[in-house]
N, C-alpha and C positions, 0 to 999 in steps of 0.2 A: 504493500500500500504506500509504503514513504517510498519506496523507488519511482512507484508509474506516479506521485505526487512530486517530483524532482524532475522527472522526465518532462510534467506538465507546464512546471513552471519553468525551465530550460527552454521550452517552444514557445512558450509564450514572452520572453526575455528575447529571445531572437527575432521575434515576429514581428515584436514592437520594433525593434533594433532596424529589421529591415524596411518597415514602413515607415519610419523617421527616415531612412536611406532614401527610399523612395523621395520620398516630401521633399525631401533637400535640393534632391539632384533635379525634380520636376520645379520646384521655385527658382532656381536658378534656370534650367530653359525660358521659365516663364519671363522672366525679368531680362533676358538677353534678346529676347524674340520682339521686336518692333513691330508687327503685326499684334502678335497675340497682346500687346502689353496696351493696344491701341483698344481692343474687342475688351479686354477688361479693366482698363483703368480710364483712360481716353474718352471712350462712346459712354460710359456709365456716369463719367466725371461731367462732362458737356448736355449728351442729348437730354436728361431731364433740364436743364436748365435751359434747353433752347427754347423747349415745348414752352415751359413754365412764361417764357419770357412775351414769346409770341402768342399767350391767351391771357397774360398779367391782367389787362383791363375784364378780362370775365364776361362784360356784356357786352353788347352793340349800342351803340349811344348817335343819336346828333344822326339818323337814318335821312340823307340826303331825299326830299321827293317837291313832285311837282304836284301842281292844281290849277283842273279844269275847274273853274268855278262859272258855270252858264247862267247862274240865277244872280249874280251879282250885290244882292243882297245884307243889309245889315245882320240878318240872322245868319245865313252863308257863308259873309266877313267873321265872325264870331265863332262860328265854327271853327274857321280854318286859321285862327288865330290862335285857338287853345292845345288844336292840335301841334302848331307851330310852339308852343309855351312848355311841353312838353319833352323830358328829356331824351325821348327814344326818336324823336322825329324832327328834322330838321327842314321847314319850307325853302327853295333854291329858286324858287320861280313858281307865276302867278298866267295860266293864260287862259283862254278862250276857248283855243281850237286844241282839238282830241289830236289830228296826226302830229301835232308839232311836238306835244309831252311824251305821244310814240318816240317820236324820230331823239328826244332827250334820252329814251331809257334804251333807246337804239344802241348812244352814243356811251352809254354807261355815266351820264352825267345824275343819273337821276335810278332808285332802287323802286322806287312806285311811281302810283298815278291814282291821288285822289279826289273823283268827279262828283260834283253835285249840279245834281239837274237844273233845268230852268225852272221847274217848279215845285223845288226844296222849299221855298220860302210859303208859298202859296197854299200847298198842302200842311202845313203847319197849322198855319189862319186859320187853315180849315176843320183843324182836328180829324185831317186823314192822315193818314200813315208817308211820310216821306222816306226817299232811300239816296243812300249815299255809295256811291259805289266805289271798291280800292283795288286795283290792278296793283300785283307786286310782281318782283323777277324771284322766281322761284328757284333759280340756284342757288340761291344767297337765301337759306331757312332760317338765320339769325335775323335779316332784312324783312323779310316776312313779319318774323315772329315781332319787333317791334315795330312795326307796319300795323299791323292788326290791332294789338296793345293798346297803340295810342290813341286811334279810331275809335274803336270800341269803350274805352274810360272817358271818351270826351263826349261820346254819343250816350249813353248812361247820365251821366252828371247835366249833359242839358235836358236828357227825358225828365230825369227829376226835376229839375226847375219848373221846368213845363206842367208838370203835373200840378207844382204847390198853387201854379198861377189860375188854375182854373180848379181848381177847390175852393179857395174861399175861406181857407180853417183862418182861424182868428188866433192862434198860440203857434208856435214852431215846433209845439211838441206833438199834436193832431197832424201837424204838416209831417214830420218826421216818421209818425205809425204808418199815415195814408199811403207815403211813397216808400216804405219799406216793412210791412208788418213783421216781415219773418229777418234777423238780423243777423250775417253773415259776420266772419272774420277769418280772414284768409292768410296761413300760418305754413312760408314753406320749410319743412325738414331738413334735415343736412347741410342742407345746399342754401341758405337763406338770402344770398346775393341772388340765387339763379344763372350762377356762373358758371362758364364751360370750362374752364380751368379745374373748377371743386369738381364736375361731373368726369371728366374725360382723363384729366393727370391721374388720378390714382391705379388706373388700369393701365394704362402706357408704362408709368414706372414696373409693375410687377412683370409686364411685358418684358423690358430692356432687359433685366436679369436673365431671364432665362435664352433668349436672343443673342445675346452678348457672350453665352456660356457655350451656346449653339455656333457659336461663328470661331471662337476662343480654341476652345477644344477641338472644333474640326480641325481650326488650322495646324495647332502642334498635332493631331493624328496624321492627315496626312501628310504632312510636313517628312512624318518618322518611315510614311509606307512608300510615299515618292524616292527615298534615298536606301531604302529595306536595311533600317537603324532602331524599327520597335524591338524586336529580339535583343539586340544588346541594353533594352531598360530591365531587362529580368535580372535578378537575384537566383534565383532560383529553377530551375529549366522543367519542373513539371507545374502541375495544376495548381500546387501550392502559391507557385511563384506566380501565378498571374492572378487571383486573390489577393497580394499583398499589393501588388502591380497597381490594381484597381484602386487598392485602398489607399495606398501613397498619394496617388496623383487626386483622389476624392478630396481627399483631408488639405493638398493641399490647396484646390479650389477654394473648399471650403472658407478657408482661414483668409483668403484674397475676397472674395463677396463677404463675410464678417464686416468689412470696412464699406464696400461698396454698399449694402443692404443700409449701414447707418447713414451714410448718406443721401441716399435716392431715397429711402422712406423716414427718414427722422430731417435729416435736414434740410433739402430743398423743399418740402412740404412748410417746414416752419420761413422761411425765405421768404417766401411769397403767399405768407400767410393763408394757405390753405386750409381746408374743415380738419380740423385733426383732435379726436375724442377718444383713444383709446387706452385699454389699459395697458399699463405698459408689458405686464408677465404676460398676458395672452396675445401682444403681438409678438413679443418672441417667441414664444411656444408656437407660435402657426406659422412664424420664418423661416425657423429652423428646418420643420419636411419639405417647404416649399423649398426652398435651397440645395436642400441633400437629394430631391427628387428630381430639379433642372440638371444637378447634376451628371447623374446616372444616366438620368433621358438623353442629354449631350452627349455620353460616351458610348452612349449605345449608338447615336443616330451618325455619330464619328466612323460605323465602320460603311456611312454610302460614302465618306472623302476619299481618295483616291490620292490627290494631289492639293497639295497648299492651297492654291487659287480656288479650288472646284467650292470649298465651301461658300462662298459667295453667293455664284446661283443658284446653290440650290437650298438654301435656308432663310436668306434675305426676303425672297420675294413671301416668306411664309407670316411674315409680321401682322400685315392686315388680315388676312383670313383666322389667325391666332383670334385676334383683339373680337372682331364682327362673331365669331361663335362662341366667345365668352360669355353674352350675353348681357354687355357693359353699352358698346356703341350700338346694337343694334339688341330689339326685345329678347331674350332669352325663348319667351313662349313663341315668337313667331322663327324659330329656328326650326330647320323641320327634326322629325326625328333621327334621322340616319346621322344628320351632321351635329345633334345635340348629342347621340349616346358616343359620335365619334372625339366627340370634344373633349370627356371625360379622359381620355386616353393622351389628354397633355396638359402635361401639369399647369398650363398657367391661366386654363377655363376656371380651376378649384379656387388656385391662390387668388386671381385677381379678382374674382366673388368672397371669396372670402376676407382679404382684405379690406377690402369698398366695407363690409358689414362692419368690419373692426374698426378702422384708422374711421370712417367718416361717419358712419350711423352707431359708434359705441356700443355693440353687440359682444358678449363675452364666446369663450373657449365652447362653452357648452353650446354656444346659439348658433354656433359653426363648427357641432362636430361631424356631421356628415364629411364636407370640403378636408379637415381635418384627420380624419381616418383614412379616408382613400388618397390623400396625399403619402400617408404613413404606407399606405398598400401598395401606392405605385416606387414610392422607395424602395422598399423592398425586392419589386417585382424591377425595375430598371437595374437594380445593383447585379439580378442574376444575368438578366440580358446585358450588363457590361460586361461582367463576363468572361460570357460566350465570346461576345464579341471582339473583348481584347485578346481570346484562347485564338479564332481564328488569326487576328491580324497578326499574332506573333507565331502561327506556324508559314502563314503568308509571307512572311518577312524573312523568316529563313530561309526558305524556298527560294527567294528571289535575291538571298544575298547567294545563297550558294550557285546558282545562275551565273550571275555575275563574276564570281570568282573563278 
């Protein structure tokens, strides 16, 4: 019993021994390598902070538009004065004629076109229903969206006026019940500026991690199969050794995103004053799989590189379809099923839902632990498919050094 307990702690004294070897020798690639040191210090360092910089203002403000006003009208004028007074919508011109506000939003001088008839004014007098109509350029859905906005809050606040005027209540308080019996109060969540920045950055950051691990990784894989130099990272020349193999170069990912992960989710969020309510033990507790999971999923997906360069096209272009089936930039229910069960199956549909619930709507460990366990699952399940996959690239590798020789 104290022999095979000597023996156990001899292998495991060694184990450690070689995967600190390991760690060593792969931080130093890392830190030589001008590519890889670009994918994981460089693009993690900059791209959130470019995102960050280019949606700083959060909303659309001062929405450039024009107006046909045909009823020319003091109530028309007042209209389109309040709209104007408003901070989503900015008036650039006043005309007559419908083609010439075309040929404005033609020219892109102008993001609407808001017309009021010639007999806006008259149907008022009349206590019939008047309409106001708003042409927007719907590429631009931020231009829309305070387009509509400011229409809409200006069109409301003169109904009401309108209404007290032909009541006749004698207190402000009968005026107040008549034009609103039932009393709203409109309270948005997380997001209370309504900014695309609070909506959209926290999924792009948990994005770049694993993106940046994807490109990272490929490059020193194939870097090692282009030259058939993975074989000489072994310690050890059977199964053992590419176990340890695996773990060295994990660990020492790991320990390089430790620093990356504080800054893309702790600091550039507090920067640019983003929504940030979380607690602090249950964001780390859910960084950690999501991290050790990008990782494995990386070295697994390292054995389609071939060659230095190849990672590029064929990872890069996988950013947007990542983000759009996370169910962040686009509904998660309107995903169909094939591409939502297929979503599961990359770590950063889990983390960047579970994050968003943590860092911005303050949901604890427990209220993400679905996202949370099968992060844990896919750790596990990508550490075997590393592998596999480091087992072939290093018999590939001797085959092709002894080729060569």
């Amino acid at each position: 019993m104290m022999r095979k307990l000597k023996e156990f702690n001899q292998l495991s004294g060694e184990a450690a021994r070689d995967v600190f070897f390991i760690w060593r020798n792969e931080l130093r690639r890392v830190v030589h390598d001008q590519g890889v040191l670009i994918f994981f210090i460089l693009v993690p360092l900059l791209y959130p902070m470019l995102y960050a910089f280019i949606y700083t203002e959060e909303t659309v403000r001062e929405v450039p538009a024009v107006v046909v006003d045909r009823s020319g009208t003091a109530l028309s004028r007042e209209f389109v004065r309040r709209v104007d007074a408003t901070a989503d919508v900015r008036v650039v011109a006043r005309t007559g004629n419908m083609d010439e506000a075309k040929e404005m939003m033609r020219r892109a001088e102008v993001y609407g076109i808001i017309c009021l008839p010639e007999d806006f004014s008259r149907e008022v007098h009349r206590q019939e229903q008047a309409y106001v109509s708003l042409y927007c350029d719907m590429s631009g859905l931020l231009y829309y969206k305070a387009l509509l906005l400011a229409c809409t809050e200006v069109s409301l606040e003169m109904n009401t006026e309108l209404q007290v005027e032909r009541l006749g209540n004698s207190t402000s308080r009968q005026d107040e019940v008549a034009t609103s019996p039932l009393q709203y109060e409109d309270v948005a969540l997380f997001n209370p500026q309504n900014g695309f920045a609070s909506f959209l950055l926290p999924a792009v950051l948990m994005l770049v991690i694993q993106q940046t691990l994807l490109l990272g990784v490929g490059m020193i894989n194939g870097t090692a199969r282009e030259r058939a130099t993975f074989h000489t990272q072994l310690i050890h020349a059977g199964r053992r050794g590419t176990l340890r193999l695996v773990a060295g170069k994990a660990f020492c990912y790991f320990l390089v995103y430790v620093l990356v992960c504080l800054w893309t989710l702790v600091v550039v969020p507090r920067l640019f004053g983003l929504v940030q309510i979380p607690q602090a033990f249950d964001l780390l507790a859910f960084v950690i799989p999501y991290v050790l999971a990008c990782i494995f999923f990386a070295m697994t997906c390292s054995l389609l590189i071939c060659q230095r360069e190849t990672c590029m096209p064929v990872f890069v272009f996988t950013s947007l379809p990542f983000l759009f089936v996370s169910g962040i930039s686009w509904p998660g229910v309107a995903v169909p099923d094939f591409w939502r069960i297929l979503s599961y199956l990359v770590p950063s549909t889990l983390g960047i839902n579970g994050f968003v619930r943590i860092n911005t709507q303050g949901a604890l460990l427990e209220d993400v632990a679905f996202e949370y366990i099968v992060l844990w699952i896919q750790t596990g399940f990508y550490f075997l498919t590393a592998c596999a996959a480091y087992y072939y690239m290093i018999g590939e590798s001797r085959k092709k050094a002894m080729t060569l020789n």
